[in-house]
C-alpha positions in Angstrom: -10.4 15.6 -14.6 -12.7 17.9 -16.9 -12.4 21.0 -14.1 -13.4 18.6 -11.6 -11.7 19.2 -7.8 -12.0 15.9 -6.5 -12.5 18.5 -2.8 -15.8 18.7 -4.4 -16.8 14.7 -3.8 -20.7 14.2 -3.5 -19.9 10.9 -2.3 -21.6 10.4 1.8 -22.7 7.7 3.6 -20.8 4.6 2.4 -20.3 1.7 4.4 -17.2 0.4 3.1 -14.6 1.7 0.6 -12.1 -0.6 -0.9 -8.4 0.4 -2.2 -7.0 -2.5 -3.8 -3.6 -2.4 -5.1 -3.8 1.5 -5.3 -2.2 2.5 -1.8 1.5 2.4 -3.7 0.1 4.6 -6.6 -0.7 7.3 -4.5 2.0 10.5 -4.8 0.4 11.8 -1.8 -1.8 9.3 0.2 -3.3 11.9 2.4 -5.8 13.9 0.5 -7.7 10.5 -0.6 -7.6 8.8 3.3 -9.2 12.6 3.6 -12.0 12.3 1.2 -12.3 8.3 2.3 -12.6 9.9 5.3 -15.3 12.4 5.1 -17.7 9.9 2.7 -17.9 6.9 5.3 -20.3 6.6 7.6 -19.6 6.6 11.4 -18.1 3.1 11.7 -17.5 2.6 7.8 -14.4 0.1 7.2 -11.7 0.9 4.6 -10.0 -2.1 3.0 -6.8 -1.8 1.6 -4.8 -4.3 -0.4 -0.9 -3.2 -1.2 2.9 -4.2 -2.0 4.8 -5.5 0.8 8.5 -3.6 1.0 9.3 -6.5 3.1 8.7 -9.0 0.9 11.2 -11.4 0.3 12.1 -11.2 -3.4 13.1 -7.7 -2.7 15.4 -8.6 0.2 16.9 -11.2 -2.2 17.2 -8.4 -5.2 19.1 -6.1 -2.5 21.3 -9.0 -1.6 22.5 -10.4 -4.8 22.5 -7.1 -7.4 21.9 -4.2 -4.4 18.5 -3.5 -6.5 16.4 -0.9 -4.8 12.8 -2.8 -3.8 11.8 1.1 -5.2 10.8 1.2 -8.8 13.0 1.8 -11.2 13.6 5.4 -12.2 12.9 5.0 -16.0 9.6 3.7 -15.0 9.0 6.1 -12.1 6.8 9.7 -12.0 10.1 11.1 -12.5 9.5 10.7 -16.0 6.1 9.8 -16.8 3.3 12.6 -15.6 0.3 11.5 -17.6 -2.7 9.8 -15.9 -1.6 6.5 -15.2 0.5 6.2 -12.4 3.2 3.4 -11.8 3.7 2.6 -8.2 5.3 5.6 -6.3 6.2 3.9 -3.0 5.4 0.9 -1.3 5.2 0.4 2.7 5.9 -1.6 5.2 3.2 -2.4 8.2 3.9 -0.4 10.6 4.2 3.0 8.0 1.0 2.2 6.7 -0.7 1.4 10.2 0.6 5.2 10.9 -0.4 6.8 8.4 -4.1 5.7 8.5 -4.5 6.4 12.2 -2.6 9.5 11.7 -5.9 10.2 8.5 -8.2 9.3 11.5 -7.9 5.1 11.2 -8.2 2.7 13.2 -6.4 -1.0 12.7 -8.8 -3.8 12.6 -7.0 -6.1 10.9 -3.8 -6.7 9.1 -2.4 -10.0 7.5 0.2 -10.8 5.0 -0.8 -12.5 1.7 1.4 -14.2 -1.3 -0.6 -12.4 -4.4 -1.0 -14.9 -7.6 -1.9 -12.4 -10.1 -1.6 -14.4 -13.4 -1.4 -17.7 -12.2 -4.9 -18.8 -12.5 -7.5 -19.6 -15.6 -10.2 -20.8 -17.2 -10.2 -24.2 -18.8 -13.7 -25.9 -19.7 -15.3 -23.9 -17.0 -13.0 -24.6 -14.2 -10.7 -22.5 -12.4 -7.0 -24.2 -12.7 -3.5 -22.8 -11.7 -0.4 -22.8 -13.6 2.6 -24.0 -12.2 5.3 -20.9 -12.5 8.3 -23.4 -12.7 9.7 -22.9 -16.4 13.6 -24.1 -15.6 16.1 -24.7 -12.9 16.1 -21.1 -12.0 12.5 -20.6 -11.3 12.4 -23.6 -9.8 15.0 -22.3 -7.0 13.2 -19.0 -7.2 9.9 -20.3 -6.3 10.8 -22.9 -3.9 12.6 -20.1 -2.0 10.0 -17.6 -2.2 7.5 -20.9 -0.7 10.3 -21.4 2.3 10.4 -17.6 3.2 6.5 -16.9 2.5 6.5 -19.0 6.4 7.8 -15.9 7.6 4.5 -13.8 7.2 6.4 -10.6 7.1 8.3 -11.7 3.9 5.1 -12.2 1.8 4.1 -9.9 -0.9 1.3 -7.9 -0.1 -0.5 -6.7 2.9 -4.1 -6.8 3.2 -5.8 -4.2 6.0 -8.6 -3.6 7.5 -9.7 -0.3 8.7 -12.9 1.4 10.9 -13.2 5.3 11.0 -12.7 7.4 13.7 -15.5 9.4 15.2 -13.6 12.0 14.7 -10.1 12.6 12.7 -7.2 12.4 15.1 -5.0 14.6 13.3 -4.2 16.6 10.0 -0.9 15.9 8.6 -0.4 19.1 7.1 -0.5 20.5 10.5 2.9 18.5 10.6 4.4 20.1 7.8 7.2 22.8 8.3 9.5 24.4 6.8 11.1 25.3 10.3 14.0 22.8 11.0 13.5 23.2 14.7 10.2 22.8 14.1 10.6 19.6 12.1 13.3 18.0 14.3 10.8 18.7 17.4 8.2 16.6 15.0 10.6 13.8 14.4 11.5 13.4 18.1 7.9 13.3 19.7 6.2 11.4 17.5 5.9 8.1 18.2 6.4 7.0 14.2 8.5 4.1 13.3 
């Protein structure tokens, strides 16, 4: 913004840099894990909150209406280019655990979590929860999404934990061609799920 390139970060020497919820915003993830990167100190941690693709009301959107868990076009970056930015993917574990190690990361810690955003406020100075059970339907809905949230996979969000490299392992546009040999090669060594 203002003729800023955000190459140009003055930010060094931090200990810990958090992304919460902002992972699935990200167009291109790599050139922030870059500048992450280069401002933490030797053994600085990166924690990361973000969408589960896994997560269970998206396997139950697929099976009953064959929704996408992707975000709808209308609302996508197809459309909208200004500065906000609606989610652009979401991952599962083991494509995020790639690509931070691949941006020189190393897993610490990962664990599933059911995110209540909304559900909790303030009444006479104390924190209380509302009960999201409206009608019949929500009450199926949210009894379901209780039984399946015992499958950690199948919760909604993922919260990681990550310590810097010494050194970056690798640079993923070194992986980039526009050879298909090349590309196919890529695909075939690499050890990505």
């Amino acid at each position: 913004k203002n003729g800023k390139n955000f190459e140009d970060w003055p930010i060094k020497n931090f200990d810990i840099v958090f992304l919460l919820d902002e992972f699935e915003h990200l167009v291109d993830p790599r050139h922030c894990l870059e500048q992450i990167h280069k401002s933490l100190n030797e053994d600085g941690l990166l924690i990361i909150t973000t969408d589960n693709i896994t997560n269970i009301r998206y396997i139950f959107n697929m099976l009953l209406s064959g929704a996408s868990p992707n975000i709808p076009l209308k609302n996508s970056s197809y459309f909208y280019i200004g500065d906000w930015r609606p989610h652009f993917r979401e991952y599962s574990f083991v494509e995020l655990k790639n690509i931070l190690c691949y941006c020189g990361f190393e897993l610490i810690e990962h664990n599933y979590f059911e995110r209540e955003q909304g559900q909790y406020y303030i009444e006479k100075d104390n924190i209380k929860k509302k009960l999201p059970i409206k009608n019949v339907r929500n009450f199926f809905s949210y009894s379901l999404v209780k039984l399946f949230n015992l499958f950690p996979q199948l919760r909604s969000h993922h919260f990681l934990v990550f310590k810097k490299f010494d050194k970056k392992l690798n640079n993923f546009e070194d992986l980039k061609s526009s050879d298909l040999n090349s590309w196919v090669k890529f695909r075939d060594d690499i050890n990505f799920k």
